[in-house]
N, C-alpha and C positions, 0 to 999 in steps of 0.2 A: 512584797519582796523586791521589787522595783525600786531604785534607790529614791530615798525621800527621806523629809526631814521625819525622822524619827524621833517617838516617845521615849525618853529614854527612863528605865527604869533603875531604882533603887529601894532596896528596904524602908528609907527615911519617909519616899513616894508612897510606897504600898499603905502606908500609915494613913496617909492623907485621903486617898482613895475612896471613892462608893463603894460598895463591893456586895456582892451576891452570894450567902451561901448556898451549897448544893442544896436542891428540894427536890419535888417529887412536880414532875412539868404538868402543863395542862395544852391542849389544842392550840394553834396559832389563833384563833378569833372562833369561838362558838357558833354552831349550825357551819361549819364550814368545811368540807371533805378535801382530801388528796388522792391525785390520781396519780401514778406515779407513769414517766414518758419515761424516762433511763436511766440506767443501774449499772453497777459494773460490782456482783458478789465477789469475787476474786475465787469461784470455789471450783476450778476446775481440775477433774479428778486426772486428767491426759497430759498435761503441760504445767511446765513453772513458768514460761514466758505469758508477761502481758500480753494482753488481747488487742494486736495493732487494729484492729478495726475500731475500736475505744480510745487507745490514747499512745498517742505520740512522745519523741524525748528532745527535750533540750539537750543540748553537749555542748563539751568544753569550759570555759571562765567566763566566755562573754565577751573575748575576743571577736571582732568582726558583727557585731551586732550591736543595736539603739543602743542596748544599756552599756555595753562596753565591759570594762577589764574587771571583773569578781563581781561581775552582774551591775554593776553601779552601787554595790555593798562593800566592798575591799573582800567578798568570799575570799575563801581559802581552796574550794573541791575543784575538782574536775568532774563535770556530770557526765555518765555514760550512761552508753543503754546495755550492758551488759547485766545477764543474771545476776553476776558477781554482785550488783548493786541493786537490781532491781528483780524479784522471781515471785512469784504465788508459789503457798504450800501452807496445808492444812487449812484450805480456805481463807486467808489471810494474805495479803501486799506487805512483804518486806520491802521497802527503801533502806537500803544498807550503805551507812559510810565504814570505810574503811581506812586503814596507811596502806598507799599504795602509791611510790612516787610515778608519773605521768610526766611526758618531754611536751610540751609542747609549742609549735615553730608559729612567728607572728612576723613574718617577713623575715627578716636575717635575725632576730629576737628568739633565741630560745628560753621559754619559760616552763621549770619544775616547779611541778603540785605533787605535795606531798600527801596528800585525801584525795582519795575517790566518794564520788557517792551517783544520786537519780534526783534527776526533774521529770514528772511528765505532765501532759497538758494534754486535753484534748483540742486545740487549736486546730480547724482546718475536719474538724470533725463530728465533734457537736457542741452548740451552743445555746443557750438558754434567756429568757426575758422574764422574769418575775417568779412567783413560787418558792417551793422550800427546797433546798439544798441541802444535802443531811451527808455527814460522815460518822461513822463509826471505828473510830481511832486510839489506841494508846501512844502518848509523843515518849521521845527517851530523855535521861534526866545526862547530866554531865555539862561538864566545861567546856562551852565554844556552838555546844549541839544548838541548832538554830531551825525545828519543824516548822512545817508551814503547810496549809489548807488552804488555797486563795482561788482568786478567778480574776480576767483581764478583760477590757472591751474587744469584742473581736474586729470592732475595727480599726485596730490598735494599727496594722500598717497602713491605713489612709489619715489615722489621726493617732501619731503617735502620744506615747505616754509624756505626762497624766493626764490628757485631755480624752483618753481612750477612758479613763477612770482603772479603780482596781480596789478590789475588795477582800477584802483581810478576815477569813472566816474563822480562821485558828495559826496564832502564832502564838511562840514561846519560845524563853531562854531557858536551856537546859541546866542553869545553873543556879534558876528557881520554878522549880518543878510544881510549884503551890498555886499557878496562875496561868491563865490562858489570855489575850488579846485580839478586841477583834477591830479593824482599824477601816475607814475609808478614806481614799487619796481620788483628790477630784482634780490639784493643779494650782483652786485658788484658793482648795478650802481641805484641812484633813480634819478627822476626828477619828476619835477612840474610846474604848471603854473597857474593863477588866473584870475580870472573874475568878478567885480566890478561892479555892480547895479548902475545907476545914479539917482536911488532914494534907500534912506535907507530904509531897510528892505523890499526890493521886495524879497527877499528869501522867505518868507512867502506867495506871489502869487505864482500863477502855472505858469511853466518851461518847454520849451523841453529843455532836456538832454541829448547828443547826443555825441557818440563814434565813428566815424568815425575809421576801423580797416582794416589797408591793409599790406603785406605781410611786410614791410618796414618802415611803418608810421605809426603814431596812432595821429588821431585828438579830440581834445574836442571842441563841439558847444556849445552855449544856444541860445533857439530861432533859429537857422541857422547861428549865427555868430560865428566862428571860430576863439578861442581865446589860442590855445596851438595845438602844433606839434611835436611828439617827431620823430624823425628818426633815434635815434642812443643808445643802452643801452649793458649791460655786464653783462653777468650772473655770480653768482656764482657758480655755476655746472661746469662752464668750454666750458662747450656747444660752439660752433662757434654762432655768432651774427647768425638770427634775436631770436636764445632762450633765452628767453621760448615764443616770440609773436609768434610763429608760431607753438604753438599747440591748443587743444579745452580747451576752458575757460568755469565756469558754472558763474549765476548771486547770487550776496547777496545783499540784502535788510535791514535795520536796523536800530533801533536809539538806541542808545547807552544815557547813564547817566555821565555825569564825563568819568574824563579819561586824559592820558598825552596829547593828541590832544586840552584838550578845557580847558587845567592848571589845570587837575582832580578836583579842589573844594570841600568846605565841605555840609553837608546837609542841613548847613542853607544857604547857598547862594543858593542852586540847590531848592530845598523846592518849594518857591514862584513861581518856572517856571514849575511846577505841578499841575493839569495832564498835559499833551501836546504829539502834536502826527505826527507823518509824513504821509501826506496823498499822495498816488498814484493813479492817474487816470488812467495808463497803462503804459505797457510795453509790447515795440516791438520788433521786433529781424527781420532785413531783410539780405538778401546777395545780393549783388550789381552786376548787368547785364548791358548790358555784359561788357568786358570779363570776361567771367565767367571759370576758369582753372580747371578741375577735378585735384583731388590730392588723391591719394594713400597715406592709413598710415598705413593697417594690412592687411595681406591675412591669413586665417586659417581655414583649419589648413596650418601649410607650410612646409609642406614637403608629398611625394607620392613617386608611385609605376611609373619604368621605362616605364611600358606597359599603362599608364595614368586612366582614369577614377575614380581620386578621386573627388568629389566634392567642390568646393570649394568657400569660400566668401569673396570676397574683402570689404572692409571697407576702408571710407574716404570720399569727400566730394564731392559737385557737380556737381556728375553722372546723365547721361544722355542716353536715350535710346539708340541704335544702335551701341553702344561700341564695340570692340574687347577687349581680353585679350591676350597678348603674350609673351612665355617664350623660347628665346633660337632658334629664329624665328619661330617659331612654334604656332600656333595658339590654346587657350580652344575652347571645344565646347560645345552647350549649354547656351551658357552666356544672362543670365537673367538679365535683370535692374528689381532692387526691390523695390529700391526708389533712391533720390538723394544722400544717403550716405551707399549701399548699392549694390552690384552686386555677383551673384552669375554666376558660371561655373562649367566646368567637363577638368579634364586636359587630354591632350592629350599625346600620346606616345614619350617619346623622347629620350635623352641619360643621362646617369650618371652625374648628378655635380651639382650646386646652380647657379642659372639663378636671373638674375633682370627680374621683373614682371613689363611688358609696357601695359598700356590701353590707347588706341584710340580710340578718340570719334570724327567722323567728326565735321570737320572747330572748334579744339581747340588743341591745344599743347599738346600733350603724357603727359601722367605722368606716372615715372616707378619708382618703389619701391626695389631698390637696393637690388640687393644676397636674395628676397624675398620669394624665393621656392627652395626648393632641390629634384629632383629625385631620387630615391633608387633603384639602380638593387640590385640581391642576394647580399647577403652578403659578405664579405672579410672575410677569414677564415682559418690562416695556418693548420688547422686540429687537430687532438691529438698531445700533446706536450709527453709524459709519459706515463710509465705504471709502477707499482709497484707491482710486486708478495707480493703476503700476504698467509695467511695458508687459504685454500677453496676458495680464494676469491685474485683480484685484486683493485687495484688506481686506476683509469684513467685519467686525467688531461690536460687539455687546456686551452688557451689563450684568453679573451675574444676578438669577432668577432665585425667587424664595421657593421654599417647597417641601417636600421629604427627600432626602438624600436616599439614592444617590440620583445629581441632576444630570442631566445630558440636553445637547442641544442638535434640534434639526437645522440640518441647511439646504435652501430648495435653490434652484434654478433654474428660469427661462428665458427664450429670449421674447416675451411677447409678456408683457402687464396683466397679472393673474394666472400666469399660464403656471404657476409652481405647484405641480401637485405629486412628487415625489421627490423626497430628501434625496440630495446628490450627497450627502455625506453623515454621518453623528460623531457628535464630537464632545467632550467635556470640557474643552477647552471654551477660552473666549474670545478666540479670534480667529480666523483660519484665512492663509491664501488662496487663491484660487484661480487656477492655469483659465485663461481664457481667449478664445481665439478672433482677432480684432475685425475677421472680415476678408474676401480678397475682393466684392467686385463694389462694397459699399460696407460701411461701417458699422459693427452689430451692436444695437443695445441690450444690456442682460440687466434680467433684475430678477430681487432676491429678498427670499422671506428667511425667518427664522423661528424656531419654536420652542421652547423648553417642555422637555418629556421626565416625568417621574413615574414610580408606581403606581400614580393617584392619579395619570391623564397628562394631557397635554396642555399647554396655556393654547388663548385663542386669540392672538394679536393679529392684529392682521396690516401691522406695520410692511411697506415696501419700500426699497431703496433700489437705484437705479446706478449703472454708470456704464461707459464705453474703455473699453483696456485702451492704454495707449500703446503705438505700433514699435515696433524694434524697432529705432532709427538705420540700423546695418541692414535690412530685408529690405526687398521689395514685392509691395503687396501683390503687384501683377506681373513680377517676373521678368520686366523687360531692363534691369539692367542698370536702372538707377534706385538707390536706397530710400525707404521713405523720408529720413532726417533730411535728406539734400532735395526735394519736393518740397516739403514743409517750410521746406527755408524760405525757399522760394516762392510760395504761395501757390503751388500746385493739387491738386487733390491727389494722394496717395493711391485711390481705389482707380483714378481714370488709365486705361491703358493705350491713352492717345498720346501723352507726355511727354514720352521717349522720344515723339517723329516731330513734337513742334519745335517750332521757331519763334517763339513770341518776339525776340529782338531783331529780325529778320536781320540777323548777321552774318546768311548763311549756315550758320550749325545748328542743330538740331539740339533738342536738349541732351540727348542722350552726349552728342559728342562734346557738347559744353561741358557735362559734367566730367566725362574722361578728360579734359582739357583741362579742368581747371578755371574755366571762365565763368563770366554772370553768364545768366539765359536770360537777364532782362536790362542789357547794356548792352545796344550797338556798337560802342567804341571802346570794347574791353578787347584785349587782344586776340588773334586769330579772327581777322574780319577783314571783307572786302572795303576799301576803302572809297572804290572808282573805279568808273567804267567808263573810258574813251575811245573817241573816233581816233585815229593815228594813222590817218589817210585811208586807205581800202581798207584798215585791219583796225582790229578792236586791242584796245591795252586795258591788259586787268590789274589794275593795284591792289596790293591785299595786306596788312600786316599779319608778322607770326613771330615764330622764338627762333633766334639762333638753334641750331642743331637737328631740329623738326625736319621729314620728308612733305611736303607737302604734292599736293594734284591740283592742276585747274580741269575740270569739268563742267561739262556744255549741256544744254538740253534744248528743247524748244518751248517748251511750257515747263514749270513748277512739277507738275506731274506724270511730265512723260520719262524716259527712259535718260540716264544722265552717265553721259560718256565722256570717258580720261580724251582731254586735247594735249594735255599739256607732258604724258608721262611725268616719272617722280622726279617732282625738285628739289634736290639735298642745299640745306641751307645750310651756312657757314657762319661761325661766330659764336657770339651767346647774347641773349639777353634779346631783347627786343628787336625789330626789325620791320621794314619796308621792302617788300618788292615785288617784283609785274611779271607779267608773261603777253606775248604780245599772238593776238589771234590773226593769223594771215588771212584777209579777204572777207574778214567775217563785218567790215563793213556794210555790205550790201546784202549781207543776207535775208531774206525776207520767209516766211518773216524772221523779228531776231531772235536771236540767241539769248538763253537765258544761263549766267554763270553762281560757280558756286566752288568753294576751297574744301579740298578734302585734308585731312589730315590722313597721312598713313603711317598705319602702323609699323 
């Protein structure tokens, strides 16, 4: 029903044709039994609405969806789910078209349809892999009337059509009521085959409809006679043969109006074949015993922990009690049958790597579901890759880890070589900074491991990296007053708190007041320094350079470390820019012992 290149029919064709008359059927293959898994009688004595727990409705033309505008047919209907179109009564599925003009809006596009009619499918409800497919149907005969019996790959939204495939159980043009079609569309490859009434218009009587579907072959009956075989098709996907017949199909149901299938037509020819409706007696759905071969198509989740005990559910089809699961010879345990498409387990312990998943089911052939599960031990994990010094603070940096997701990473810290035994942080990340405190009375070193953690354990690297934060150049690490950037210039140690009071230049200032100055602390003759110290008869003359506009003090002591006393009160210096000059010590000639001087800067 899906648009594709169609067979198109004519009388001259019919001619040409193999064709089948009606008989009297026989079994799908001899010794061979049906079990029937689902039915839809339509016979319910309370309600004319379909059974939504069964089947679902297409709507609209096709607007907004793969196939697009009249389904990718040029249809004519507008499908609803109204009883108007679709009800049970006297055990029997009417699909009713009708005239019934419908508005309907496609962005700023209004389009009228002049037919109503029903699609339904069970898409999203239940779907089917191999077996017989049986309907029991009368189609209706008329101009444009376009019935249809089909089925779709259900996994037609991850792989749309025709790579999904689509299978054509019963079509017909109502404007030759003498013959049924039953077609397959693979994408790279379609076929078809026909079946001719030896009375005109027995389309109109009721029908078994029968799909005969096995791993290799797909048969269509009517009545039991077996009138089309296909054994050989080619997908468009690429897929190796027998794809797509060998995944689950869901059912569609539907009469169509017009269309390239039945020469689309206009409304006056279709008109007069209005109302009219496709009635369904039932539909079956068996699987064919025996042999009956379990087959694996999902296990999930797929993938676990080395040490085993995840649970798990296999999916796929004609499961049967007493099964095994086995990965890697190794047996699940636990294994519950839950139904025939359906088994659950608990894995067991095993080793690292992707195993094909085997289930044994006594007296039936294995089925194993290739590289189906992976074990996870810890993680793969070269450890920290990096470490980057920053001012307080470090980078740390690694390489994402293999593993079972979801991965997270330990980050340890100490400040002593092996001392890491509790994560300071977890992180998913790959890098992280890290605030770190440089020290105040001597320099810290930190050092730092890393781990990767999954469900499965932890890696066990035991990579260490090292580093020292670097110091805020604005701070001082001991407080006294000079920044560490202006020490470091200097070649001072940042941790010592003796700093502040030397004088390496013996220029008289201290480093502390060098650096409020602005001067070197390792250049006697950078400004602010005594020059000279003379005899000047009984009295001592002190030369000293400084700056214009500076207060300065000359101050006396007797030693270096005794107590150092303002001689000179404050001297306001005049000018700008550099400068020379003296203060003259009365009598401090003879002092004995002598006098030891030194230039104060005041604030």
């Amino acid at each position: 029903m899906i648009t594709a290149p169609r067979f198109r029919l004519s009388l001259v064709v019919l001619g040409l044709l193999f064709f089948r008359l009606l008989a009297v059927g026989t079994p799908t293959a001899c010794g061979q039994t049906l079990s029937l898994v689902w039915s839809d009688e339509f016979n319910s004595a309370t309600s004319s609405n379909v059974d939504a727990t069964k089947w679902t409705f297409d709507l609209g033309n096709g607007f907004g969806t793969a196939a697009g505008p009249g389904w990718g047919n040029d249809e004519l209907e507008f499908y609803t789910d109204r009883t108007n179109n679709a009800y049970v009564a006297n055990g029997v599925l009417h699909i009713h078209a009708q005239i019934e003009n419908t508005n309907a809006f496609n962005g700023s596009v209004t389009n009228t349809f002049r037919y109503t009619s029903a699609r339904l499918k069970t898409q999203g409800l239940f779907s089917t892999l191999y077996g017989r497919i049986e309907w029991r149907a009368k189609l209706p005969a008329g101009t444009g009337m376009w019935p249809a019996l089909w089925m779709l790959g259900a996994n037609i939204d991850s792989v749309p059509w025709p790579g999904c495939g689509e299978i054509d159980v019963v079509e017909n043009r109502g404007d030759y009521p003498y013959f049924v079609q039953g077609s397959l569309h693979a994408g790279a490859s379609d076929a078809t085959g026909y079946f001719l009434f030896n009375n005109y218009g027995d389309t109109t009587n009721f029908h078994v409809y029968d799909l005969d579907w096995a791993p290799n072959s797909i048969t269509w009956s009517v009545d039991g006679a077996a009138y089309e075989t296909q054994t050989s098709w080619t997908s468009s996907t690429g897929n190796p043969y027998p794809f797509p017949f060998n995944q689950p199909f869901f059912l569609l149901m539907n009469l169509a109006t017009g269309g390239d299938y039945v020469g689309i037509f206009d409304t006056n020819s279709i008109n007069p074949s209005l109302p009219n409706e496709m009635q369904v007696d039932y539909v079956r759905v068996y699987q064919v015993l025996p042999p009956v071969t379990p087959l694996i198509t999902s296990i999930t989740p797929n993938n676990g922990c080395v040490n085993g005990g995840a649970t798990i559910t296999i999916g796929g089809f004609n499961f049967q009690s007493g099964s095994t699961i086995t990965m890697f010879g190794v047996n699940a345990t636990s294994v519950v049958f839950v139904n025939s498409n359906t088994i659950t387990a608990v894995t067991a312990a095993n080793s690292p790597g992707t195993y094909s998943v085997v289930l044994k089911t006594p007296g039936k052939p294995p089925s194993t579901l290739t590289n189906g599960f992976t074990y996870f031990g810890a993680p793969l994990f070269a450890g920290p890759g990096s470490i980057i010094p920053a001012i307080e603070g470090a980078t740390l940096t690694w390489s994402v880890a293999s593993g079972a997701a979801p991965l997270t990473y330990d980050v340890y810290e100490a400040t002593n070589s092996g001392g890491e035994t509790s994560p300071l942080l977890t992180t998913n990340a790959l890098s992280v900074f890290l605030p770190l405190y440089p020290g105040s009375n001597s320099a810290i070193t930190y050092f730092f491991k890393v781990n990767a953690v999954s469900g499965c354990g932890t890696d066990t690297n035991t990579v260490e990296l090292s580093t020292q934060p670097l110091l805020d150049p604005t701070k001082s690490q001991v407080g006294d007053g000079i920044p560490n950037g202006w020490k470091q210039q200097y070649g001072f140690n940042p941790f010592d708190p003796t700093v502040a009071a030397a004088d390496p230049d013996g220029d008289g200032l201290s480093n502390l007041r060098e650096f409020q100055l602005g001067t070197s602390p390792t250049d006697p003759a950078s400004p602010f320094h005594v020059t000279s110290v003379t005899m000047n008869g009984p009295d001592m003359l002190i030369n000293w350079m400084s700056v214009g506009g500076m207060t300065n003090a000359v101050e006396s002591a007797s030693n270096p470390g005794a107590t150092w006393s303002n001689i000179s009160g404050n001297i306001i210096l005049t000018g700008v820019g550099l400068t020379t000059t003296n203060y003259n010590d009365p009598g401090a000639a003879t002092n004995t012992p002598a006098n030891y001087y030194h230039i104060r800067l005041v604030p």
